[in-house]
N, C-alpha and C positions, 0 to 999 in steps of 0.2 A: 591704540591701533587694533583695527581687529586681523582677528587671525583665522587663518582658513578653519582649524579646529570648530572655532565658535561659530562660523557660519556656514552652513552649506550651502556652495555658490551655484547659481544658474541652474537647479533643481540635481543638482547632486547629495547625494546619498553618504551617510556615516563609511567609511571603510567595513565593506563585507566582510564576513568570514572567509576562512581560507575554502578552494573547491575542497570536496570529496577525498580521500585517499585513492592511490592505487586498489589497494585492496578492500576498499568500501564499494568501492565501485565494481570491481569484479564480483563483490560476493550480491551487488544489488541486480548485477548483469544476470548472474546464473541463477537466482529464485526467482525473480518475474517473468509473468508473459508478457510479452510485448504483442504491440498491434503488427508494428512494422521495426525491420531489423535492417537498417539502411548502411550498406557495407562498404566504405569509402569516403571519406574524410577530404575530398575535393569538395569546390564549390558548389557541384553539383549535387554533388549527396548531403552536402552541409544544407543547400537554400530546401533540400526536399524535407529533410527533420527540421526543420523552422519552420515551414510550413506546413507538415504534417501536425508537429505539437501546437502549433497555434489552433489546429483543427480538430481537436479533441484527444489525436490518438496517442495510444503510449508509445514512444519512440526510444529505439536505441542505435544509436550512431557506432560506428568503432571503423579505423583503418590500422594498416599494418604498418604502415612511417606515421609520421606527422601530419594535425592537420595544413593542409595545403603544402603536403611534401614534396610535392612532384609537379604534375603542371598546373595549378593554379596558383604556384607563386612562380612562376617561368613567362608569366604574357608578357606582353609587350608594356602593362600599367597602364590601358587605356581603356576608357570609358568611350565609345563611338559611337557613330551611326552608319558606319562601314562606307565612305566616299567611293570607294572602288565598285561598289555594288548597283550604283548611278548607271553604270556603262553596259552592264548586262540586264538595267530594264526593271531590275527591285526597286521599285519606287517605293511598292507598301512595309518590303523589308526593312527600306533605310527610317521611312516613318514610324516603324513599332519600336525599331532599334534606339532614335531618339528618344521616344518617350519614355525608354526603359530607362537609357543614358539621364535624362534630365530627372527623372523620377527618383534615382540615388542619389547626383552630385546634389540635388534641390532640398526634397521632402527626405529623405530615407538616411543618407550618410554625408552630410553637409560637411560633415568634419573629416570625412574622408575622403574627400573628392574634391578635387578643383580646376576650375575651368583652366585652360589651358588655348594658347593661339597658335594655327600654324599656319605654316608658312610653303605653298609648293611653289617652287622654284620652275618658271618655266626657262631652258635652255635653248638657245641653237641648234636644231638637228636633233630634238626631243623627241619621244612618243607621242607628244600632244601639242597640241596651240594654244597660245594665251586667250584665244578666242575661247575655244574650247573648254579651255580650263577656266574662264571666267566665269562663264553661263554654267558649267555643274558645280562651282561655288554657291552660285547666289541659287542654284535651285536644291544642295543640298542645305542651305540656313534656310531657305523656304519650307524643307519638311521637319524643320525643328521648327515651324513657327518664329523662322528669325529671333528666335529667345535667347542667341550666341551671337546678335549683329546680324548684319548684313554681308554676305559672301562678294568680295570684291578683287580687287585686283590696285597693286602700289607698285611703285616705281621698286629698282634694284637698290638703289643708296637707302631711298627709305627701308627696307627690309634689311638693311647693312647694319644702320644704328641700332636695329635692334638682337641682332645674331653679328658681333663681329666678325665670325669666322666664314660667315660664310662668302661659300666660291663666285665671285662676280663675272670671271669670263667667259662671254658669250651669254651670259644673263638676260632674259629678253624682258621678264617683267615677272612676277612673284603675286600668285592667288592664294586667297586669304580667307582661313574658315575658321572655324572653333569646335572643338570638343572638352571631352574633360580627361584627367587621368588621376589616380589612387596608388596605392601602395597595397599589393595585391594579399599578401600576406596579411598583414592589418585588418582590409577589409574581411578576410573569411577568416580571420578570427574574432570580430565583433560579430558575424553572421553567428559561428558557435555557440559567441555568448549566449545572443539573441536566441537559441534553439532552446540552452540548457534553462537558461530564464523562462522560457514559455514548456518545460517541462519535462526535456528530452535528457537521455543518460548518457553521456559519451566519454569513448577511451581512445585514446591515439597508442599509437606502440602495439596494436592487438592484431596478430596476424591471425586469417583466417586460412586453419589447416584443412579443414573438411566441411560439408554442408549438411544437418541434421535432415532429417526423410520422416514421415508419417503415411505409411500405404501411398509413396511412391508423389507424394507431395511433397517439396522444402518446407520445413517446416521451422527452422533455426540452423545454428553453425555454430562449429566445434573452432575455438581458437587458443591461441596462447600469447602469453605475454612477455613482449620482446624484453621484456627490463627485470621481470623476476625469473622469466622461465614455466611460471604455474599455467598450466592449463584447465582453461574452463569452458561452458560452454553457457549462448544464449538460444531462447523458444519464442519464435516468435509466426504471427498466424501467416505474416508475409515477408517473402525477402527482398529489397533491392538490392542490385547490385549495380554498385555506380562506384567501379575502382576503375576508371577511364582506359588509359592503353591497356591495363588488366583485366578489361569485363571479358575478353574469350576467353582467358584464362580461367573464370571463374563458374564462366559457363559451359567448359569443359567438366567440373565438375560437377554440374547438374545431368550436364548428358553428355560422355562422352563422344557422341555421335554428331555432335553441334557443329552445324559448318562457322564458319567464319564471318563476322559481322560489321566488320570495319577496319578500315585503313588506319595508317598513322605518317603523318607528315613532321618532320621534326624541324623546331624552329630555335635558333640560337640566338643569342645576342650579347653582347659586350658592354660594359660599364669602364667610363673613362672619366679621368680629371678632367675641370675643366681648365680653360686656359684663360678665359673673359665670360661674362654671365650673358646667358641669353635670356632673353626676356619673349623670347616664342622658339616653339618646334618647326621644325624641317618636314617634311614628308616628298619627298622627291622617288618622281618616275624612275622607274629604272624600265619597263617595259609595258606596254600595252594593259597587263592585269596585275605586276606590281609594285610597290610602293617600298621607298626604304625610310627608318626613322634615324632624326637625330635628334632626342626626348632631352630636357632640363628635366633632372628627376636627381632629389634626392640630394642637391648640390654636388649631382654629377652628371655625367653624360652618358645616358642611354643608347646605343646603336643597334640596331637588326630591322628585319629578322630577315631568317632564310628558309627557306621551304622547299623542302624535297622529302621523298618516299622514307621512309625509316621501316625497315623489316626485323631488325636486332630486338634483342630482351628488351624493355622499358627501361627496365632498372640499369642498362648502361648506357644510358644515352648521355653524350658530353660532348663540349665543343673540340671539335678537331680544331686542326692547324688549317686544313681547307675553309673550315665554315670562320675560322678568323679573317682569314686571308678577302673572303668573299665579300664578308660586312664592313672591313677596311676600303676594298676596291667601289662599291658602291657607294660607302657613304662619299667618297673622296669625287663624286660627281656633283658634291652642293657644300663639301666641307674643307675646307685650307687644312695643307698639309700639316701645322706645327699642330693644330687639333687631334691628327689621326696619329701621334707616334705611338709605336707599341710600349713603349716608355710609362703613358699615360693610363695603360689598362690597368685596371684595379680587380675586377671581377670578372667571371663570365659565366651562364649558364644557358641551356639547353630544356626544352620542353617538347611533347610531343600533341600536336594535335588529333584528335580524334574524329575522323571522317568516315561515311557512308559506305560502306565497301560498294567496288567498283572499278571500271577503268578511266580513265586521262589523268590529267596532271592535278595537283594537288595543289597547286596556286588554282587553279578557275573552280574547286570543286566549294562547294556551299557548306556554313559552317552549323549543320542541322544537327538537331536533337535526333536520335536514332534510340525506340523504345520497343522491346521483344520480348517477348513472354516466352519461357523456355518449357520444355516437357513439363515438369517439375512446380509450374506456378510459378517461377522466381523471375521476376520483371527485372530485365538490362535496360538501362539510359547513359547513353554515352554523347558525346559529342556539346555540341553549341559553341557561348561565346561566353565570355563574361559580361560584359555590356549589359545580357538577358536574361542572368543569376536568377533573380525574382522568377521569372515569366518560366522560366525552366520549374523552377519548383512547383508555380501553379499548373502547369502543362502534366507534372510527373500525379499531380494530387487529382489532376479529372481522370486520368488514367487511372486512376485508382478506385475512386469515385465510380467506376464504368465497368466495373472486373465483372464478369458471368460470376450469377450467383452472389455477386454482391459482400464480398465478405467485408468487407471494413464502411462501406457506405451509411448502415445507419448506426454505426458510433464516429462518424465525423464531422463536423458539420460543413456545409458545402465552400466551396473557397470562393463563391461570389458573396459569401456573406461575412468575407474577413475583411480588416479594413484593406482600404485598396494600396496605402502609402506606410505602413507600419516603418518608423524610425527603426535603428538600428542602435545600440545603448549609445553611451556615449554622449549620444545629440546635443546637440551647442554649438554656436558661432564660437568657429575658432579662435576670430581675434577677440574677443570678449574672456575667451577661458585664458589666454596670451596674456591678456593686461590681466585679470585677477591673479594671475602666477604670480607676476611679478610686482606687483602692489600686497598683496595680502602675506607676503614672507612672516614672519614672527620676529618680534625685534626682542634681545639681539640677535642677530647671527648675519650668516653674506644672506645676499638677495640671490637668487635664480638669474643665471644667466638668459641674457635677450633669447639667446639663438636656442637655449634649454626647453624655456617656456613656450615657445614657437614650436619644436618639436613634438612637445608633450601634447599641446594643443590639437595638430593636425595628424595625431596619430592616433589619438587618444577620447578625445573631446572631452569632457566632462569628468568620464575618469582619470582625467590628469591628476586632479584633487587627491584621488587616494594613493597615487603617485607621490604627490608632495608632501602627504602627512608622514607617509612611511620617511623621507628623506629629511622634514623637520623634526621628527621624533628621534630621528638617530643621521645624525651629520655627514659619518660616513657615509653613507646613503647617498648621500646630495653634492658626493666627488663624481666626477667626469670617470664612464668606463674609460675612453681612452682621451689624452688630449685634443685630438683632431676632429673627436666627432661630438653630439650632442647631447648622446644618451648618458645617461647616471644610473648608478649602481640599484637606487630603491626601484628600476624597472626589471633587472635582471631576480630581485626578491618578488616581485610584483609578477613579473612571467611563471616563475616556478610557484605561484601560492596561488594566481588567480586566473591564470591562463594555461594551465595543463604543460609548460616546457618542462621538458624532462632528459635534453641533453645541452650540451652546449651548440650544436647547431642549429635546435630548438630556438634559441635565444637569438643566436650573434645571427642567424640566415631569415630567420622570419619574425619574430621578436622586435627585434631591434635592425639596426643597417650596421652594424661592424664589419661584419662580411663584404658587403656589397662594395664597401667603403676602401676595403684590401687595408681593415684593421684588426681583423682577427687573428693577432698574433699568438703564439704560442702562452706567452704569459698572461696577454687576457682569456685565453680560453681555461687555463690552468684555475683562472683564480674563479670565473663563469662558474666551471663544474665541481669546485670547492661552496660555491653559495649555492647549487642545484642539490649539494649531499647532504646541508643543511637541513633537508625539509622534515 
């Protein structure tokens, strides 16, 4: 038999080296110049160092949590073309949005991404008509090139067999679209890889305490590290600053004169068992501009969001007992009650979105990239979607491309001349890296659980392999972190060696789904940051 050792499957690669140190990294952080010092370890400042380093320049990435600590592992897990945006007249919006959308699930993160069907429920005494809701179906699969089907409309019973739970009375008929969704975590952390592979430096854990100055330029930043404590500092010719609900904060320290440049809208959401499998999502009106989910994620159940003004710190943002209460009451307008018991919540978490400063409501407001150049040279970009990860880094790099005086323009090369679809690592049919898991085991020993190999696959792609060499070469490895879920232990050595976790909620919150799962118990966390002290 052969063995995954002997063959490298689907264009996968021998097991890498381990990253960089902590302190290899700091001490490469503080003797280089950098071109660009991209300060924020969200999606956004992640797709702009992948795309900077793929452009020539030297990059160095650092935030002060983790990457995707805060809101870009809080979304809703969806890949869109924004349905809602139909109604206020975005035709070309919903059209750029698809081709972003299908340009990740397709060419770029195949193994990350998967189509997904939903299902809007039109009611009795709804905001909308099955009429209605019919025709912005089929015209929003029209601005995907119908490449998700045909946008239609089926009876109640038929949308029954495939969502048990859901609510039939008063049901009048059920419109039918398609998008994609991911695992948002996952995704911006194959994005990092993808940075530090194309040449970029990066540290998570690294807070930035002050902003270096050259005759009244930024010119780099003074930071420290949350895990030893040492303070260093980086030089670089430009700064972004893309710490989302945190860029006035940070552009308070470029000028403290800076007025304020964006709102924050905070959106909650709930993870629950399921009770029967759905085989499509919910998205049900709740009012004229929006929409509530109930997502199959994760072999759980997804619910939110909610949307209202957030003025508090970032850093405390949490689900109240109101905003549970709200995404209960709403979903329970498309969802049977044994579904919704509080009983069944396993997780919850809070995000805040980053809007335009302004007045009205925060549900109608647009979810735009907002880019400012401060006293100081130091360029702020806050806001967008994930859907338009890509499209933002290309947006953030012509900006750059465009600066008076020109400083980085002729050591970059132009980002119409990158490829247009660059994969994401990983890349491979998932069910292909699935069946080789579990065909290619090494005999003796057990084989790789169905549900294991399935996992590794669509979280993983390709690097599943070095996943399962770690757990074939050492058995332990190849035990269940907990029983109920799918992950195994050679992911938690695999996170802390080759993916920068450096605490246990590193691991168990974006890493892996124990958290999410309301499996993160005290003793797997004990045992998590016993293999984390290892390194």
């Amino acid at each position: 038999m052969t063995t995954l050792q002997s063959v490298p499957a689907l264009g996968t690669h021998p097991a890498s080296g381990s990253t960089a140190s902590r302190a290899e990294t700091r001490e490469q952080l503080s003797k280089a110049t950098y071109d660009l010092l991209v300060i924020g370890g969200g999606i956004l400042g992640i797709s702009t160092a992948w795309h900077a380093a793929q452009s020539g320049l030297r990059v160095a990435l650092v935030d002060a949590g983790d990457f995707a600590g805060a809101t870009s592992s809080a979304s809703s897990k969806l890949l869109h073309g924004g349905l809602r945006y139909l109604q206020t007249g975005a035709v070309k919006l919903v059209a750029e949005n698809h081709f972003e959308r299908r340009a990740v699930s397709r060419d770029v993160a195949p193994h990350l991404a998967n189509p997904l069907t939903f299902y809007l429920p039109v009611y009795k005494g709804g905001p909308h008509g099955a009429a209605k809701l019919g025709a912005g179906v089929f015209a929003y699969s029209a601005l995907s090139a119908f490449g998700d089907g045909v946008g239609h409309v089926i009876s109640p019973s038929r949308a029954q067999r495939d969502v048990p739970e859901l609510r039939t009375d008063n049901l009048k008929a059920v419109a039918v679209y398609g998008d994609d969704q991911m695992n948002d975590s996952r995704m911006a952390l194959m994005t990092v890889r993808a940075a530090v592979e194309s040449g970029a430096t990066v540290l998570n854990h690294a807070e930035v305490t002050g902003l270096r100055f050259t005759q009244g330029r930024v010119t780099g930043a003074e930071l420290k590290d949350r895990m030893s404590g040492e303070e260093f500092g980086v030089t670089a010719r430009l700064v972004l600053n893309a710490t989302g609900p945190w860029v006035d904060h940070l552009r308070k320290m470029e000028d403290p004169d800076s007025a304020p440049s964006i709102r924050l809208s905070k959106g909650a959401h709930l993870v629950l068992k399921r009770t029967s499998p759905w085989k499509a999502a919910l998205a049900t009106p709740i009012d004229k501009y929006r929409i509530t989910f109930a997502l199959p994620w994760e072999d759980q159940l997804l619910l939110g969001t909610t949307d209202e003004e957030y003025e508090g710190d970032p850093a405390d943002v949490s689900v109240t007992e109101k905003d549970t209460a709200q995404i209960l009451d709403e979903a329970a307008f498309s969802v049977r009650d044994q579904q919704l018991s509080r009983d069944l919540i396993t997780y919850s978490f809070a995000g805040l979105r980053v809007l335009p400063g302004g007045p009205g409501n925060t549900s109608k407001a647009k979810r735009e990239t907002v880019v400012t150049e401060g006293r100081g040279g130091m360029l702020s970009v806050a806001g967008g979607k994930w859907t338009t990860f890509r499209h933002i880094g290309r947006t953030v790099m012509n900006k750059l491309a465009a600066l008076p005086g020109h400083p980085l323009g002729e050591d970059m090369e132009p980002i119409s001349h990158l490829p247009k679809k660059l994969p994401l690592p990983g890349i491979a049919n998932p069910n292909a890296v699935a069946h080789r898991l579990l065909v290619d085991a090494p005999a003796p020993g057990p084989r790789m659980a169905a549900d294991t190999a399935r996992h590794l696959a669509t979280h993983y792609g390709s690097l599943s392999f070095d996943i399962a060499r770690l757990a074939y070469e050492d058995p332990s490895l190849a035990e269940r972190i907990h029983p109920d879920a799918p992950e195994i232990w050679a992911q938690v050595v695999y996170a802390r060696d080759q993916e920068w976790a450096e605490t246990a909620d590193d691991v168990l919150r974006r890493r892996t789904t124990l958290t999410i799962r309301g499996l993160a118990t005290d003793d797997v966390r004990a045992k998590v940051e016993d293999v984390l002290g290892k390194k």
